[in-house]
TIVEX-7909 format. One record per residue (C-alpha): residue number from 1; residue in three letters; z, y, x. Coordinates in steps of 0.001 Angstrom, whole numbers, plus 500000, padded with zeros to 6 digits. Layout:
BEGIN
- NUM,Ala,Z,Y,X;
...
# end
This chain:
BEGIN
- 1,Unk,845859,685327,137232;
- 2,Unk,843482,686483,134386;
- 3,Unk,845199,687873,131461;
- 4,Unk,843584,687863,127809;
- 5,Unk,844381,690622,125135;
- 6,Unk,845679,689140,121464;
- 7,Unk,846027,691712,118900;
- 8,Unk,848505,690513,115925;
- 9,Unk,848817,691644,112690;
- 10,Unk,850639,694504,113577;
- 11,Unk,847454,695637,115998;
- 12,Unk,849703,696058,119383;
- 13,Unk,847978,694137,121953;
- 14,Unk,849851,691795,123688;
- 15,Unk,848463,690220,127561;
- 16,Unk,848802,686451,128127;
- 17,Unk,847963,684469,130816;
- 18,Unk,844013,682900,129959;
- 19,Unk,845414,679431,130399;
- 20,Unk,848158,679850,128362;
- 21,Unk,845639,681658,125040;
- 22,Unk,843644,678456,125882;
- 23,Unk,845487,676219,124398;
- 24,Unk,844579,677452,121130;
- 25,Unk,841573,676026,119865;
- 26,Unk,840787,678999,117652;
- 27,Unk,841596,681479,120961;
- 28,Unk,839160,679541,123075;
- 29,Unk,836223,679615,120771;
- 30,Unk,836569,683313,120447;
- 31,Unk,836995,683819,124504;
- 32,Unk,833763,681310,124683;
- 33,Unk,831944,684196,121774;
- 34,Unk,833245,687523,122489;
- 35,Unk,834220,687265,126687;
- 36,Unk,837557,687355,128645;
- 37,Unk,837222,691178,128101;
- 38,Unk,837444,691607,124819;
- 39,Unk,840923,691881,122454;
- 40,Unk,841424,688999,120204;
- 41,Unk,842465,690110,116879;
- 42,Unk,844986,687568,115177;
- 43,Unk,845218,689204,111918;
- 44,Unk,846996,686126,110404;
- 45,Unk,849856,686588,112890;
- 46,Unk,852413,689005,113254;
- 47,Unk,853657,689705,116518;
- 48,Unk,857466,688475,116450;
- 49,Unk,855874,684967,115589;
- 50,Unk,853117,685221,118256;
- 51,Unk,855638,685746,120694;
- 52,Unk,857626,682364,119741;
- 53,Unk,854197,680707,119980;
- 54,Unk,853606,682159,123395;
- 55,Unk,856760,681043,124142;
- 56,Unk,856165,677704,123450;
- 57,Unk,852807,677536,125095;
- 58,Unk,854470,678968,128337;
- 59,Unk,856958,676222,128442;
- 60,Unk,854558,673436,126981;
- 61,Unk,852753,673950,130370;
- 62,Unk,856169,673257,132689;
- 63,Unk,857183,670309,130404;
- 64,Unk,854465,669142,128004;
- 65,Unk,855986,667805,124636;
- 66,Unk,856497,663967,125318;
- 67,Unk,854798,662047,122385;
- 68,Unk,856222,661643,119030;
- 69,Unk,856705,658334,117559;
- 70,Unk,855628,657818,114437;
- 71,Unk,856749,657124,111823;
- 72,Unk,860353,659033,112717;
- 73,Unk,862878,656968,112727;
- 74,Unk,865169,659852,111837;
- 75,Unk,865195,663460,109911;
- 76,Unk,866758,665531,112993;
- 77,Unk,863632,666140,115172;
- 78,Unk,866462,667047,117853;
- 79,Unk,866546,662828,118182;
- 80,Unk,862786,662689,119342;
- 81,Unk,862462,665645,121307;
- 82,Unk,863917,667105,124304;
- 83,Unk,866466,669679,123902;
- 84,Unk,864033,672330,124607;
- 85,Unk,861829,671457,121424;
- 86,Unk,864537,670303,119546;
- 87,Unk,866263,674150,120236;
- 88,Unk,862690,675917,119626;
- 89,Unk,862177,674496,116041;
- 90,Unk,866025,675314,115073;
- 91,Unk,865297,678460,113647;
- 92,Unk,865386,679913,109699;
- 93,Unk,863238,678044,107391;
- 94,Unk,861106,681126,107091;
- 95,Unk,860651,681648,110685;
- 96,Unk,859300,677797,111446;
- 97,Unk,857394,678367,108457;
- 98,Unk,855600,681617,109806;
- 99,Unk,854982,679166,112865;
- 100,Unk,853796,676124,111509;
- 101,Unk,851265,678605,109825;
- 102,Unk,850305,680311,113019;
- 103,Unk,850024,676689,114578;
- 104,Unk,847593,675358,112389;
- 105,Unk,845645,678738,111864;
- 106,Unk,845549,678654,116109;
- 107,Unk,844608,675347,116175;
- 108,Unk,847348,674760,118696;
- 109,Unk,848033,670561,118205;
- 110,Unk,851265,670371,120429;
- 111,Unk,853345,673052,118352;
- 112,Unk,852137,671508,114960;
- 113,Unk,853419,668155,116338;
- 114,Unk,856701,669518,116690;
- 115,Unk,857018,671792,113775;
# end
């Protein structure tokens, strides 16, 4: 199992499995540039909110987010997702907005779906 180094803001490395940094768009090109070796620096990102988007990769892989109908039919995103997702995204406003903004600065589709 190959592990890949990101570096948040706070500059603490933290080792993830390569397929589950892959799922970022923005992680991938910089595996493709600078090798499987290297740290990835994420200065956007501060490590408690890296860790809920780790999270969320690691389970996306076991049970991939089913798709979302749109438009929404209703306001509780707990009605469209499983309880997983639904669970994951009831957190402080501040702390889903740190991870929508990790999200879309990872380029990680499945978690901005569900954000």
């Amino acid at each position: 199992m190959v592990k890949v180094n990101l570096v948040p803001e706070e500059g603490v490395p933290i080792a993830v499995e390569k397929d589950i940094a892959m799922m970022s768009k923005l992680i991938e090109f910089k595996i493709d540039d600078l090798g499987i070796d290297r740290n990835i620096h994420l200065p956007e990102v501060k490590k408690a909110t890296l860790e809920k988007v780790i999270e969320f990769c690691e389970h996306h892989l076991v049970e991939p987010l089913q798709e979302i109908e749109k438009p929404l039919r209703t306001n509780n995103i707990k009605d469209v997702v499983s309880k997983w997702y639904g669970d994951f995204v009831d957190v402080k406003i501040e702390e889903l907005y740190e991870i929508i903004l990790a999200a879309n600065y990872l380029d990680i589709k499945p978690l901005l779906e569900v954000t």
